[in-house]
N, C-alpha and C positions, 0 to 999 in steps of 0.2 A: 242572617244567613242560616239555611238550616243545616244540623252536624252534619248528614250526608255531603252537602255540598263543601261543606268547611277543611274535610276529612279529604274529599277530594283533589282542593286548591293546594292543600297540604304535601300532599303526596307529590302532584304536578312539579310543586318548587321545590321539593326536595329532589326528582330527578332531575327539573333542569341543573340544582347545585351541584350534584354529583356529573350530570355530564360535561358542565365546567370544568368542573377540577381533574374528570379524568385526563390520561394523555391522549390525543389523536388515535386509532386505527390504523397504524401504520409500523410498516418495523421496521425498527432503525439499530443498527452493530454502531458499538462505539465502545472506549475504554471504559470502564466502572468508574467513580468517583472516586477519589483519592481520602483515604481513610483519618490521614495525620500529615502531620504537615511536612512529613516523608519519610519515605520507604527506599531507602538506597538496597539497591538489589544486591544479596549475599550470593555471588555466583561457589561460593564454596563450601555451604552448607544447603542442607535438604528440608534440614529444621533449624525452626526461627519464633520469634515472640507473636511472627504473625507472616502469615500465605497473604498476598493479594498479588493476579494475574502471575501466575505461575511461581513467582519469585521469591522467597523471603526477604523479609528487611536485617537490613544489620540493625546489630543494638546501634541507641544513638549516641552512646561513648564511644563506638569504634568508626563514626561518619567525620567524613575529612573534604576540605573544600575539591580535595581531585575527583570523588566522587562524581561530581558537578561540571566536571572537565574534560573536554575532549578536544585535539588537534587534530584531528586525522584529514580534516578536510579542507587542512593550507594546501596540502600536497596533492600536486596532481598526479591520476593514474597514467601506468603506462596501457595504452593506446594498440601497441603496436606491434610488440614481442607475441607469438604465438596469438594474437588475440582476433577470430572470424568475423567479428560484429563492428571492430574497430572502436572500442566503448568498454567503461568499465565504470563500476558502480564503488563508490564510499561513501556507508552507511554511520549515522550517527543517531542510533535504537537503541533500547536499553540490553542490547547485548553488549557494546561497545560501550554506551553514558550510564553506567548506572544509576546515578543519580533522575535518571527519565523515568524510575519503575513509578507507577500509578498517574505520572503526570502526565499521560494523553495526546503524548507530544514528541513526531525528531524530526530529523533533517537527513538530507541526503547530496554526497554531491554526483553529477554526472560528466565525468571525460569524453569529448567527444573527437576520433580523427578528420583531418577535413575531406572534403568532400564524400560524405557518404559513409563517414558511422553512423551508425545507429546501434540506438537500445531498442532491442525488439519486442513486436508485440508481447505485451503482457497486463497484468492488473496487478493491484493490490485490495485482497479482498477486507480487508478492515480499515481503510481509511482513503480521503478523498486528499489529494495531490494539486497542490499551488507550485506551476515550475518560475521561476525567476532567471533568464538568462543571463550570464555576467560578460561571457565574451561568443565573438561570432550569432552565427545568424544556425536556427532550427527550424527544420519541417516539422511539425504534429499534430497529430490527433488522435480519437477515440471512435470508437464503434457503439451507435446505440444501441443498447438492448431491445425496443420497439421492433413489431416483422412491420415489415420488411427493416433490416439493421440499414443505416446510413454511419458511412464515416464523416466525420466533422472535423476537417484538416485545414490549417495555413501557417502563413511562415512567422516566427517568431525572434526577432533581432533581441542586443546585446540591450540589458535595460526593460525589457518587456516581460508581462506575465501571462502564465497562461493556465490553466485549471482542467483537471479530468477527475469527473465525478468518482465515486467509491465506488468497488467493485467493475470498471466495464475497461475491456483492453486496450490501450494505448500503445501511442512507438513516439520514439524521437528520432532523428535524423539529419547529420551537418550536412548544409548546403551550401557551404562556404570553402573558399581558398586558406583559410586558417584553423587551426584548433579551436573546438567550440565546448565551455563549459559552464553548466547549470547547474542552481542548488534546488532542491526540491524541500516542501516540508509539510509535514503528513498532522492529521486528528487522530494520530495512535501512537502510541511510544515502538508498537512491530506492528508496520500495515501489512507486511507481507509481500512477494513474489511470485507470483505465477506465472514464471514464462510457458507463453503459450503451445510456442512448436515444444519445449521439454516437456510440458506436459502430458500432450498427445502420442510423442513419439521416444521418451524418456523415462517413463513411469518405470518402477520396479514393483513387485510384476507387470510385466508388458502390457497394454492396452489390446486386443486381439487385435488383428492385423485385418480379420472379416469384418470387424467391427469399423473400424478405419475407413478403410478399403469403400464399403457402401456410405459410411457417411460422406465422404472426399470425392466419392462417385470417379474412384477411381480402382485401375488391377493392383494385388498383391504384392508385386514384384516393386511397384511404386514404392509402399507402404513397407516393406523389408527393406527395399535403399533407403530412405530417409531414417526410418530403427536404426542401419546400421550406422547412422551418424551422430546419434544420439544415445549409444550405448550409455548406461550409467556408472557412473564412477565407483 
């Protein structure tokens, strides 16, 4: 073979190997890899032996099996006292498990009243969502991102699972004569919250109201009632 040709073959399989080993073309959000064999998050220092995802770690003299612990999600919420939605969320993130910091990973429960709570639309923009139903029957679904968007909804009983990709807005919704409760669990240690009417019409500073207004393809006055129900706290 002569060198020209040989120099060429050469070349050829050295990009095919590299295009092997690179990753896909694609972008994908997700936690970072976990550094050491843990990082229980110091919520009461700033500085620490070491930062990963926002957090420091406690030294590992001072990590203790409650670290790794959480109950919060025997107990069901109340439903029902002041509450619009009829729904109420407990989260188990590494705000509440420290022990989650770098492990890429929590859990959520959802309270539901019957007939016709719901968690309303919203996403969570860093992590995709497996719901597991424990009691009662749910309505849900998700909104494609693709145009035209399609929602992708049906009903989900006690014992069933159901899945909403990362990042795209979802609802739940009891369609049952009883309390309906679900655990959710997420590929983030904080996926995140976006309710969606808060968003739009909750923001500080305000969203403009023209701005609204023409996307909603609707008047002003609309757009100021629903603000006014969404003042922020």
């Amino acid at each position: 073979m002569a060198p020209n040709n040989l120099t060429t073959v050469l070349l050829a399989a050295c990009a095919v190997l590299l295009a092997l080993a690179a990753p896909p073309l694609v972008v994908v959000a997700g936690d970072p890899d976990m550094l050491q064999d843990n990082c229980v998050a110091d919520y009461k220092s700033l500085q620490g032996p070491l930062r990963v995802n926002g957090f420091p770690c406690k030294r590992e003299a001072n990590v203790t099996a409650d670290d790794f612990f959480f109950g919060g999600l025997a107990k069901a919420a109340d439903v029902y006292t002041g509450n619009a939605a009829g729904s109420a969320v407990t989260a188990a993130d590494v705000e509440t498990l420290p022990g989650l910091n770098t492990l890429g990973v929590s859990m959520a429960r959802t309270d539901y009243a019957p007939w016709g709570g719901v968690n309303p639309p919203h996403a969570h923009p860093r992590a995709t969502e497996i719901l597991f139903v424990v009691e009662g029957t749910l309505e849900v679904g998700f909104v494609t991102a693709a145009a035209p968007s399609r929602l992708l909804t049906r009903t989900v009983s006690r014992g069933e699972v159901f899945v909403f990709p990362r990042g795209l807005v979802h609802f739940q919704r009891s369609v049952g004569p009883a309390p309906a409760v679900a655990v959710s669990a997420f590929d983030s240690q904080l996926p995140g919250t976006q309710a969606a009417a808060a968003a739009l019409f909750g923001a500080a500073p305000a969203v403009p109201t023209d701005v609204l207004a023409r996307a909603l393809r609707t008047d002003a006055g609309v757009v100021e009632s629903i603000k006014s129900k969404f003042t922020p706290k």
